[in-house]
Jmol script that loads the backbone (N, CA, C; Angstrom):
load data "model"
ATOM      1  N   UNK A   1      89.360 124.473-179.286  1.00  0.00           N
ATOM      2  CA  UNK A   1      88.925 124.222-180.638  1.00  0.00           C
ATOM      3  C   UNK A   1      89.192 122.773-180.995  1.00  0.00           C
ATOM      4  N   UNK A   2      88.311 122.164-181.606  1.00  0.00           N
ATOM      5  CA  UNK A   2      88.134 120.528-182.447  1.00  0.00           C
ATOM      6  C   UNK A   2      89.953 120.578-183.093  1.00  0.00           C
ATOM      7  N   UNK A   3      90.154 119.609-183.346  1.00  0.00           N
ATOM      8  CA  UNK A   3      91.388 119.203-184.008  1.00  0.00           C
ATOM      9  C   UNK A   3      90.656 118.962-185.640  1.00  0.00           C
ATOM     10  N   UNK A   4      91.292 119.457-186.479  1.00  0.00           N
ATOM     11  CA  UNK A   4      90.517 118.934-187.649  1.00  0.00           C
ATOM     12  C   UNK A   4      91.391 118.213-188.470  1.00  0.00           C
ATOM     13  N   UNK A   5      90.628 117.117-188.803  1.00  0.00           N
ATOM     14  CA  UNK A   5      91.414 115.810-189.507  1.00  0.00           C
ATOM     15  C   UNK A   5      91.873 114.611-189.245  1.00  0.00           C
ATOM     16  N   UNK A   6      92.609 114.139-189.973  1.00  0.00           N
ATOM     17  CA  UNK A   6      93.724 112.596-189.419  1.00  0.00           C
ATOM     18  C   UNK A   6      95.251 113.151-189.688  1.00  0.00           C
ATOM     19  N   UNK A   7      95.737 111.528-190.067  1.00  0.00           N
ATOM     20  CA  UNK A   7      97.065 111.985-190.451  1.00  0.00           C
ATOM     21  C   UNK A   7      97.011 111.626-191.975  1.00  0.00           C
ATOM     22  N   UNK A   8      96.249 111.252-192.098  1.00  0.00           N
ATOM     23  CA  UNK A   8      95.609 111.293-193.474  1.00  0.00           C
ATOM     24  C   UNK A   8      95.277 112.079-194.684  1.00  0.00           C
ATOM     25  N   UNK A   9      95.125 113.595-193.908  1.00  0.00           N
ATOM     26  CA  UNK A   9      94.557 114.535-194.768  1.00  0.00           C
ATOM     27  C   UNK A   9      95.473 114.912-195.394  1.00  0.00           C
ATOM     28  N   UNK A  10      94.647 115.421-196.729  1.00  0.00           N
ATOM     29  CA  UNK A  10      95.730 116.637-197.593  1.00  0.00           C
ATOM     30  C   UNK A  10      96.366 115.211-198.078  1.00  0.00           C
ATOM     31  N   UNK A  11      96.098 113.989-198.704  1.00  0.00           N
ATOM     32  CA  UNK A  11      96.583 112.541-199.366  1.00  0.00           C
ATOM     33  C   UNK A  11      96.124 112.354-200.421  1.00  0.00           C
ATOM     34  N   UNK A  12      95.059 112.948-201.228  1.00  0.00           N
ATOM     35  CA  UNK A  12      94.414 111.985-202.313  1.00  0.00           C
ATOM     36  C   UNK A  12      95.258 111.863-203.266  1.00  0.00           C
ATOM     37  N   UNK A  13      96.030 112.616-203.345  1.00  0.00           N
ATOM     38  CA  UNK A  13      97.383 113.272-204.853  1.00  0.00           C
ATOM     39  C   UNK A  13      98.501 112.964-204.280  1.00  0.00           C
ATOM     40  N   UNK A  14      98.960 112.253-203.142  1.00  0.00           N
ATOM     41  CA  UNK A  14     100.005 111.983-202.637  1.00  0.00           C
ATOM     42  C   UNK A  14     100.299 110.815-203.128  1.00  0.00           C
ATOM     43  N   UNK A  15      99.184 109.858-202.163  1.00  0.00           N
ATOM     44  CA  UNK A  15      99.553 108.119-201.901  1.00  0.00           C
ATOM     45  C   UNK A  15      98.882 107.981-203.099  1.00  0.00           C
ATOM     46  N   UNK A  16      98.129 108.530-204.522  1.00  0.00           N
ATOM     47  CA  UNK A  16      97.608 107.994-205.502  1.00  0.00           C
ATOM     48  C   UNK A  16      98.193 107.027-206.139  1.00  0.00           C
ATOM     49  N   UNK A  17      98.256 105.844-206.690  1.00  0.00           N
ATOM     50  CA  UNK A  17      98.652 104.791-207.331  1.00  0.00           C
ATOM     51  C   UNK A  17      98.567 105.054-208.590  1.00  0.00           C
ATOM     52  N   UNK A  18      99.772 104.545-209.603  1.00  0.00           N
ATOM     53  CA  UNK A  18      99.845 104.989-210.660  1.00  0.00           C
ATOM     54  C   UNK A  18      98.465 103.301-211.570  1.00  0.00           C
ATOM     55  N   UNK A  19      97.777 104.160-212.486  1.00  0.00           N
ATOM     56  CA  UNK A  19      96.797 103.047-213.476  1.00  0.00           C
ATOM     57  C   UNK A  19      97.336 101.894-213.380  1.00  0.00           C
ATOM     58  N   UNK A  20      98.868 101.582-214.021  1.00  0.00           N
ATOM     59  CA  UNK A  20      99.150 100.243-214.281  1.00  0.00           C
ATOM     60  C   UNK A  20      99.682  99.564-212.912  1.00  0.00           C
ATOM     61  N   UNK A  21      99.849 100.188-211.616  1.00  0.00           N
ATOM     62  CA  UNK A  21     100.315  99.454-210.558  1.00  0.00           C
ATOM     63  C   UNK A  21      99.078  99.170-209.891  1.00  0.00           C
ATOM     64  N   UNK A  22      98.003  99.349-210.082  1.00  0.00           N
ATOM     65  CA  UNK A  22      96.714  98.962-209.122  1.00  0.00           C
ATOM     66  C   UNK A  22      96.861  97.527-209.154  1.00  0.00           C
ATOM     67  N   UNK A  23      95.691  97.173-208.556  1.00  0.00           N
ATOM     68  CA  UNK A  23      95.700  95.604-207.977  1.00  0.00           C
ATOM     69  C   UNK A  23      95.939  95.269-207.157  1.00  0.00           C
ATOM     70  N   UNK A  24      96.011  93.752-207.400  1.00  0.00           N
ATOM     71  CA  UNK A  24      96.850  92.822-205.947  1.00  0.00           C
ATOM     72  C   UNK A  24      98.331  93.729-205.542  1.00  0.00           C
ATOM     73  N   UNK A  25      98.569  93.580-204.318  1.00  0.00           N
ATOM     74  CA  UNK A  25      99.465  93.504-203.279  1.00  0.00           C
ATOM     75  C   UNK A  25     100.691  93.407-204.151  1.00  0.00           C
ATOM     76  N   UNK A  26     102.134  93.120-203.849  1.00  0.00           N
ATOM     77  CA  UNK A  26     102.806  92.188-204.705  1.00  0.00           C
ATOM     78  C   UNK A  26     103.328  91.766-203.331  1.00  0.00           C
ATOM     79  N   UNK A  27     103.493  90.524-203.317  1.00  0.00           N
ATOM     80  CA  UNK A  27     103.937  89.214-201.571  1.00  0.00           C
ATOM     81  C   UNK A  27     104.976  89.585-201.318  1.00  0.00           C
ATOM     82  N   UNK A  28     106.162  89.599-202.325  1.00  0.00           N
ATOM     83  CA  UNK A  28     107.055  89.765-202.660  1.00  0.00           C
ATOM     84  C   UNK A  28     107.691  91.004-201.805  1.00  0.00           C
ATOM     85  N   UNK A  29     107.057  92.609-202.028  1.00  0.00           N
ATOM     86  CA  UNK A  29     107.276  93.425-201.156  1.00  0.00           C
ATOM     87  C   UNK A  29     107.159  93.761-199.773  1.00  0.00           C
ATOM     88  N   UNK A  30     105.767  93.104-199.681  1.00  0.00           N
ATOM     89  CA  UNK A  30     104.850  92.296-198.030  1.00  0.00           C
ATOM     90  C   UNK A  30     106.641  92.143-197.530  1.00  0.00           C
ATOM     91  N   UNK A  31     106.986  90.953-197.890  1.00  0.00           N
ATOM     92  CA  UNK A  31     107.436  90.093-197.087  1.00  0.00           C
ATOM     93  C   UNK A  31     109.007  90.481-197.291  1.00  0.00           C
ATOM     94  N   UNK A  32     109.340  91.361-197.824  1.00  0.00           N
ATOM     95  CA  UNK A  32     110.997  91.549-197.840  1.00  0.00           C
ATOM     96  C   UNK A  32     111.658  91.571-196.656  1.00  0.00           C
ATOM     97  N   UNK A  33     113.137  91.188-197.073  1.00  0.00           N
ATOM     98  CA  UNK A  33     114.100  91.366-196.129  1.00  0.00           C
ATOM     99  C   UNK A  33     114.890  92.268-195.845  1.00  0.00           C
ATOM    100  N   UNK A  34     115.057  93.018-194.715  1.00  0.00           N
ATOM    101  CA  UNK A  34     116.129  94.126-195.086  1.00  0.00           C
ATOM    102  C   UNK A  34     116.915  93.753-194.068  1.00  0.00           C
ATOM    103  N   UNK A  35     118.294  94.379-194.119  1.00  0.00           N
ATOM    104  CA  UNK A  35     119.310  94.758-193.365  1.00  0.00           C
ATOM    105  C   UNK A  35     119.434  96.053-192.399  1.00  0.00           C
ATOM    106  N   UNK A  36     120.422  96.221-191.709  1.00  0.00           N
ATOM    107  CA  UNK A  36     121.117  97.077-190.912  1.00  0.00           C
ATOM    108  C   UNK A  36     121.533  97.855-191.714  1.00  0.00           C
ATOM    109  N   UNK A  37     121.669  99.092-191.988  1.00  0.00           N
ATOM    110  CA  UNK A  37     122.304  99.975-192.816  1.00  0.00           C
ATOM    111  C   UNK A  37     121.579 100.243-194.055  1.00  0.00           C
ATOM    112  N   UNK A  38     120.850  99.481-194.377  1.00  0.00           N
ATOM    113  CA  UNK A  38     119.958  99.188-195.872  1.00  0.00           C
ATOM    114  C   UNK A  38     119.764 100.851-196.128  1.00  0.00           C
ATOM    115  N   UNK A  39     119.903 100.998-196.912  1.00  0.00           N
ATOM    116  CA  UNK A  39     119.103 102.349-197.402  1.00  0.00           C
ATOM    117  C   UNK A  39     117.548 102.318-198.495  1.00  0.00           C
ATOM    118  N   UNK A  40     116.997 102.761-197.885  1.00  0.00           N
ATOM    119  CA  UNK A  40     115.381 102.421-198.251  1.00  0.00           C
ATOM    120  C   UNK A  40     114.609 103.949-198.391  1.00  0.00           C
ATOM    121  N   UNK A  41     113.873 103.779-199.543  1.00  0.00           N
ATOM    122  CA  UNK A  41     113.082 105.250-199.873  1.00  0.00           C
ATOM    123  C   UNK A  41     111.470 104.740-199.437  1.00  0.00           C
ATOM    124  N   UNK A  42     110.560 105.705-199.011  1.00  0.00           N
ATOM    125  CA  UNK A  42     109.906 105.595-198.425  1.00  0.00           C
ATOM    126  C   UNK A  42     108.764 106.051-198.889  1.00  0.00           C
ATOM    127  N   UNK A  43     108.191 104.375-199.633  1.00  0.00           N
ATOM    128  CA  UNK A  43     106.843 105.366-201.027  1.00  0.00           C
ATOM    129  C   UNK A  43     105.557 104.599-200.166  1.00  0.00           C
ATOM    130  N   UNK A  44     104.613 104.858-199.477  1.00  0.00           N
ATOM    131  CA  UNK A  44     103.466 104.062-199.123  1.00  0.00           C
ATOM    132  C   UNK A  44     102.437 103.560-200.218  1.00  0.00           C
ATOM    133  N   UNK A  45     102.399 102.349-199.642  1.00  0.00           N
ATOM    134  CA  UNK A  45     101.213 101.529-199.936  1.00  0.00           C
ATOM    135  C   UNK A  45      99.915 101.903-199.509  1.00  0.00           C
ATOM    136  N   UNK A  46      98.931 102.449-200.566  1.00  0.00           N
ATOM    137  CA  UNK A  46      98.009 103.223-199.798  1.00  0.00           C
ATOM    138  C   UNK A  46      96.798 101.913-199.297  1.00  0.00           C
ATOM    139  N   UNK A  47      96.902 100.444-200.070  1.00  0.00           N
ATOM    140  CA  UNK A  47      95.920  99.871-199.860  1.00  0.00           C
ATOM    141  C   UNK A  47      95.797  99.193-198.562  1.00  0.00           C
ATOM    142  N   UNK A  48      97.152  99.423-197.340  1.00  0.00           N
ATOM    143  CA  UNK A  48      97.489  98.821-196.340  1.00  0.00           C
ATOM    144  C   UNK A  48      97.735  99.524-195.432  1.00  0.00           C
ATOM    145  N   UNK A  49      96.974 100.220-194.534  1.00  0.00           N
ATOM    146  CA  UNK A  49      97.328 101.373-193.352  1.00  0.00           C
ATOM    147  C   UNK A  49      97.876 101.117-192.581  1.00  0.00           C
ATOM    148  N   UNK A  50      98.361  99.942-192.167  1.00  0.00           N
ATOM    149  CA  UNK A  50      99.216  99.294-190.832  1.00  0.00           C
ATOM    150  C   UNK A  50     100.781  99.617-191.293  1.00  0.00           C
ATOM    151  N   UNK A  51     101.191 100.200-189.782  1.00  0.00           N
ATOM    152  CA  UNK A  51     102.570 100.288-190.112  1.00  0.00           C
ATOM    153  C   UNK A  51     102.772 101.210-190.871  1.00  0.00           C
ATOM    154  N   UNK A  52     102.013 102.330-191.314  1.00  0.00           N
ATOM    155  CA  UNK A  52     102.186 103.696-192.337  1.00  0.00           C
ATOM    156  C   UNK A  52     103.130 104.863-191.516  1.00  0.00           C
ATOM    157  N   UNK A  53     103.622 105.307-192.054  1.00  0.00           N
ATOM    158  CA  UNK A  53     104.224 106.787-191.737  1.00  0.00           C
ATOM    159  C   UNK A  53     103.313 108.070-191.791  1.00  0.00           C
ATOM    160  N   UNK A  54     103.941 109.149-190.545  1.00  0.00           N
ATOM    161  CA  UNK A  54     103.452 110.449-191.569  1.00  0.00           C
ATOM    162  C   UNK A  54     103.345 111.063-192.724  1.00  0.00           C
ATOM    163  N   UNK A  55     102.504 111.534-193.783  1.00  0.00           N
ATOM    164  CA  UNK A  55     102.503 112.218-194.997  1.00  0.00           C
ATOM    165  C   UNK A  55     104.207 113.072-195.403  1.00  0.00           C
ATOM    166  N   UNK A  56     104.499 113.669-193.556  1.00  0.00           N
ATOM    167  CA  UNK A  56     105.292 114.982-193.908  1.00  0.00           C
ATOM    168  C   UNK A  56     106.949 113.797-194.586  1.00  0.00           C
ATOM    169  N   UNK A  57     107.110 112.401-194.433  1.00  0.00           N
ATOM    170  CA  UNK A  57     107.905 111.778-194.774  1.00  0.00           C
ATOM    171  C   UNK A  57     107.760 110.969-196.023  1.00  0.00           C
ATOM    172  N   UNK A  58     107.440 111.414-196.516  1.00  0.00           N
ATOM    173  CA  UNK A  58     106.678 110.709-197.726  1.00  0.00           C
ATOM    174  C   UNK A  58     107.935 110.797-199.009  1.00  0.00           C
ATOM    175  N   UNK A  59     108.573 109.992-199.965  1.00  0.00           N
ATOM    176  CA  UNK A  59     109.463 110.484-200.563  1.00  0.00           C
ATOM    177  C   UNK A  59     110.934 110.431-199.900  1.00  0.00           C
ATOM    178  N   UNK A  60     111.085 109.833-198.656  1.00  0.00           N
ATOM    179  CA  UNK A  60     112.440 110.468-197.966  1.00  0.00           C
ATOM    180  C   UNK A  60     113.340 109.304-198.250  1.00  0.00           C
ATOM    181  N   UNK A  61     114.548 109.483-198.378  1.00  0.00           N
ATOM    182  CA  UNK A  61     115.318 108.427-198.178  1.00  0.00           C
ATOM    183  C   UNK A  61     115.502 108.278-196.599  1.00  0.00           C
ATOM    184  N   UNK A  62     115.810 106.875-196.057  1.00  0.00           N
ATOM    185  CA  UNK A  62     116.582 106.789-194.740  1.00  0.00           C
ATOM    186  C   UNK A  62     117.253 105.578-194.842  1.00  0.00           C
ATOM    187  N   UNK A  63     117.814 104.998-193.512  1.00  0.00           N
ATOM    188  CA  UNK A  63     118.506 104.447-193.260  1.00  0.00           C
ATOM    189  C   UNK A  63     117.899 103.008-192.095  1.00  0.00           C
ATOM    190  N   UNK A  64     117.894 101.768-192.651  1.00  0.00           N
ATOM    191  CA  UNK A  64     117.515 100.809-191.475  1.00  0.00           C
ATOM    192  C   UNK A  64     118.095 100.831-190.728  1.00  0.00           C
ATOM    193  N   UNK A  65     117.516 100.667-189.181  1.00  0.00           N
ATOM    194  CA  UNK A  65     118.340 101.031-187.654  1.00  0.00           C
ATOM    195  C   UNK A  65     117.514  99.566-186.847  1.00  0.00           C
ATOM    196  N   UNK A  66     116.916  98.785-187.175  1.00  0.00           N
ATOM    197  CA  UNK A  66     116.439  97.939-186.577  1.00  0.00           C
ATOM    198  C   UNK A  66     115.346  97.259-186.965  1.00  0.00           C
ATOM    199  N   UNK A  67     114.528  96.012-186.139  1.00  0.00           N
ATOM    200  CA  UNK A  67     113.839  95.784-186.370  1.00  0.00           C
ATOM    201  C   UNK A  67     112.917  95.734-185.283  1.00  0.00           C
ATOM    202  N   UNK A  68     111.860  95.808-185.307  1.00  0.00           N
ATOM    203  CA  UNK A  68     110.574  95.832-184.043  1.00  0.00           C
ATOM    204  C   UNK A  68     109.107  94.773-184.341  1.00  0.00           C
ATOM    205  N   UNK A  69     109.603  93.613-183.901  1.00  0.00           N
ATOM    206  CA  UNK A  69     108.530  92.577-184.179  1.00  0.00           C
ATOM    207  C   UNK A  69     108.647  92.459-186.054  1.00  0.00           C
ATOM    208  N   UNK A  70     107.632  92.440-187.134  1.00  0.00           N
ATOM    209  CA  UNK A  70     107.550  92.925-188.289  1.00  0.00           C
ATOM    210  C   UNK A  70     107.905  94.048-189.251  1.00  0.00           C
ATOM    211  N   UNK A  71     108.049  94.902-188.324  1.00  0.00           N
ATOM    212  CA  UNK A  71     107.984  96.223-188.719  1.00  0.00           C
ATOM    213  C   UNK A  71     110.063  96.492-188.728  1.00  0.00           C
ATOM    214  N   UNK A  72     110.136  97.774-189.123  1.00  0.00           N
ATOM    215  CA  UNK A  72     111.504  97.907-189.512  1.00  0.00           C
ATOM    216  C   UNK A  72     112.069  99.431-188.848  1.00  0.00           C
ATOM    217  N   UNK A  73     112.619  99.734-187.937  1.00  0.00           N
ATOM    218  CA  UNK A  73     113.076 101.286-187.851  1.00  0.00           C
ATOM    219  C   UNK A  73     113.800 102.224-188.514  1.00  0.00           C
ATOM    220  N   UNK A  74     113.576 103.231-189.393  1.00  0.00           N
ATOM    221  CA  UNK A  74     114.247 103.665-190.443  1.00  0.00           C
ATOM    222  C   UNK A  74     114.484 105.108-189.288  1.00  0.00           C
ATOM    223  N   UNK A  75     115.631 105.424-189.635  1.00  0.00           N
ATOM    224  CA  UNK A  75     116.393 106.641-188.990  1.00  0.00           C
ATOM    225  C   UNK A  75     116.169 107.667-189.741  1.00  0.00           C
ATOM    226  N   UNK A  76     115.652 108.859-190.347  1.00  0.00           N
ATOM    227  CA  UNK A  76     115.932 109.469-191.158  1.00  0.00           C
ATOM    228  C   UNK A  76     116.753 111.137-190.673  1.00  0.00           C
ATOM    229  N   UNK A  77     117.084 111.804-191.344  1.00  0.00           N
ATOM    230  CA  UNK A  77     117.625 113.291-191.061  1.00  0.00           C
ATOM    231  C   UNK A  77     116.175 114.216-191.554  1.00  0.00           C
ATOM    232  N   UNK A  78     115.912 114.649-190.658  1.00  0.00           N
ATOM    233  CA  UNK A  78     114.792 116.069-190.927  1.00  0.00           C
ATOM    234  C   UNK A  78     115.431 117.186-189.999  1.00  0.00           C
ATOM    235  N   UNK A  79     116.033 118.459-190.354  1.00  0.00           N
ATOM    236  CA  UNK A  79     116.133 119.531-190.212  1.00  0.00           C
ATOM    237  C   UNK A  79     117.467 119.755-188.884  1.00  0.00           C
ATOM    238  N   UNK A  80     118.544 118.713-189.605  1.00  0.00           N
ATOM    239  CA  UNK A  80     119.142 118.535-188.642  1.00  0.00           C
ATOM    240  C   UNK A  80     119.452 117.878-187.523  1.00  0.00           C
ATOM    241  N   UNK A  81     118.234 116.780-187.636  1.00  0.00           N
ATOM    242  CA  UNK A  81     117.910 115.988-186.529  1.00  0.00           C
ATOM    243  C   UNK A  81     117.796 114.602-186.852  1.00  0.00           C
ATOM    244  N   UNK A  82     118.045 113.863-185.998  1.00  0.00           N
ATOM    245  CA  UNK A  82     117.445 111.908-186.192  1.00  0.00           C
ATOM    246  C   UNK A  82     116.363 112.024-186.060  1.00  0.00           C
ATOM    247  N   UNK A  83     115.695 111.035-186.568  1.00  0.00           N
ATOM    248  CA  UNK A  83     113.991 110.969-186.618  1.00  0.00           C
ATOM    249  C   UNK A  83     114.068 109.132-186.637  1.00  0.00           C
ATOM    250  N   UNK A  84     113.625 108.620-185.974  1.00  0.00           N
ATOM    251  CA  UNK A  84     113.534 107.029-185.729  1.00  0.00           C
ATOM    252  C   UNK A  84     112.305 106.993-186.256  1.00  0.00           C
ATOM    253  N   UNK A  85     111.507 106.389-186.875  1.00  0.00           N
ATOM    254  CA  UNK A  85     110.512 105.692-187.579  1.00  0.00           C
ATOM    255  C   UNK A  85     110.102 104.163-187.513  1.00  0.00           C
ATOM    256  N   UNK A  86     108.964 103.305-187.153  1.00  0.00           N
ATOM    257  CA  UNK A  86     108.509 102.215-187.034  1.00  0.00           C
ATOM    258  C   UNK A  86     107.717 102.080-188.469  1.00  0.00           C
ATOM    259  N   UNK A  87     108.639 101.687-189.536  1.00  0.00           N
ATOM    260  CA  UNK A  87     107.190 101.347-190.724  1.00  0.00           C
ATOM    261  C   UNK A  87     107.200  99.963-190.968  1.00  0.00           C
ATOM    262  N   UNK A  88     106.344  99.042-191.607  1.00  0.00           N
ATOM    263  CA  UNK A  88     106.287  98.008-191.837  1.00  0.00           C
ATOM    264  C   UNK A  88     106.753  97.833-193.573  1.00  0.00           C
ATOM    265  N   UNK A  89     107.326  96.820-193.890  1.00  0.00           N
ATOM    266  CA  UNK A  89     108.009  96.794-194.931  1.00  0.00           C
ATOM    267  C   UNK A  89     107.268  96.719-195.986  1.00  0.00           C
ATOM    268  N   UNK A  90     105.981  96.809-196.409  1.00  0.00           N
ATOM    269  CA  UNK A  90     105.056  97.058-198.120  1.00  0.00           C
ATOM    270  C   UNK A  90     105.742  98.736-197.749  1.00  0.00           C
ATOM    271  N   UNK A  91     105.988  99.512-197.041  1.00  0.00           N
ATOM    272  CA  UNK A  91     105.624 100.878-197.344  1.00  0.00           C
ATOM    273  C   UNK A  91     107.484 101.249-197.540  1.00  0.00           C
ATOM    274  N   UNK A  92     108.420 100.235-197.825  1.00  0.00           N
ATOM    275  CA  UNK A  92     109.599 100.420-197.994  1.00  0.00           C
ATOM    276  C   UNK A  92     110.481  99.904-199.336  1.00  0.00           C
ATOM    277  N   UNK A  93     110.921 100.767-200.437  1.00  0.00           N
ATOM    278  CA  UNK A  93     111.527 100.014-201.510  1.00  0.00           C
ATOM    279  C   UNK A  93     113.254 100.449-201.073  1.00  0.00           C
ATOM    280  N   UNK A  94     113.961  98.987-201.091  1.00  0.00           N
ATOM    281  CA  UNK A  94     115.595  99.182-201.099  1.00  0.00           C
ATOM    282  C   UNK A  94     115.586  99.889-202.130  1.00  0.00           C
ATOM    283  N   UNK A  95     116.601 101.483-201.880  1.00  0.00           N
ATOM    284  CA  UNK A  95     117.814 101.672-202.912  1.00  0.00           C
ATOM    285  C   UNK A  95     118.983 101.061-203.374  1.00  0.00           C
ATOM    286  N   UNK A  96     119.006 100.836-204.677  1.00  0.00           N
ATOM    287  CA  UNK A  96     120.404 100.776-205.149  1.00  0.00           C
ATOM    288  C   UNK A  96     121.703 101.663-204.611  1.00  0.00           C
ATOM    289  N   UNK A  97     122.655 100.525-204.467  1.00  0.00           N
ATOM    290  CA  UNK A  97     124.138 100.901-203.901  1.00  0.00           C
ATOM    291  C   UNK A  97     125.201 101.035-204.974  1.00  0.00           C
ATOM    292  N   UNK A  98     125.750 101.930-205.023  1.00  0.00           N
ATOM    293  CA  UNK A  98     127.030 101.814-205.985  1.00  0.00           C
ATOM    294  C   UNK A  98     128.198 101.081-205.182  1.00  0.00           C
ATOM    295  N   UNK A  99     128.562  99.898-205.361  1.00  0.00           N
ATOM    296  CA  UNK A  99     129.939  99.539-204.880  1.00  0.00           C
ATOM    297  C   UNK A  99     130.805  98.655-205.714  1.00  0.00           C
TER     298      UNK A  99
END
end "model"
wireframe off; spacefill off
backbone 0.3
color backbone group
């Protein structure tokens, strides 16, 4: 049987952009810096498909574990398990730290 779909599907109500955030890009997020340990939540940029995650991670917090050329490796916990991730940094906002 055909495979039906991308990794795409089942998105229109997901990656939707809220009215007042449409537009330009912001550079600013493009181009951030993160750290080792950073803790980063994981909201995609729907206007930029490079470097995207699966849907099923959408919302997750994780943890930076590296870097790979541009892109950033976020570790996350799903069901008991490490999950290593390659996303590129528009599709990553730092959390706030209490210290």
């Amino acid at each position: 049987m055909k495979r039906t779909g991308t990794s795409r599907r089942k998105t229109r109500s997901l990656y939707r952009k809220n009215i007042n955030d449409r537009g330009k890009i912001s550079i600013r997020r493009y181009l951030q810096k993160l750290e080792n340990g950073d803790k980063v939540l994981l909201k995609t940029e729907p206007a930029i498909q490079t470097g995207m995650y699966f849907r099923r991670f959408h919302g997750k917090i994780g943890t930076v574990s590296g870097k790979q050329g541009t892109n950033y490796k976020v570790t996350i916990k799903e069901n008991n398990k490490l999950k290593e991730l390659i996303i590129h940094p528009v599709h990553l906002i730092k959390c706030q730290t209490k210290e």
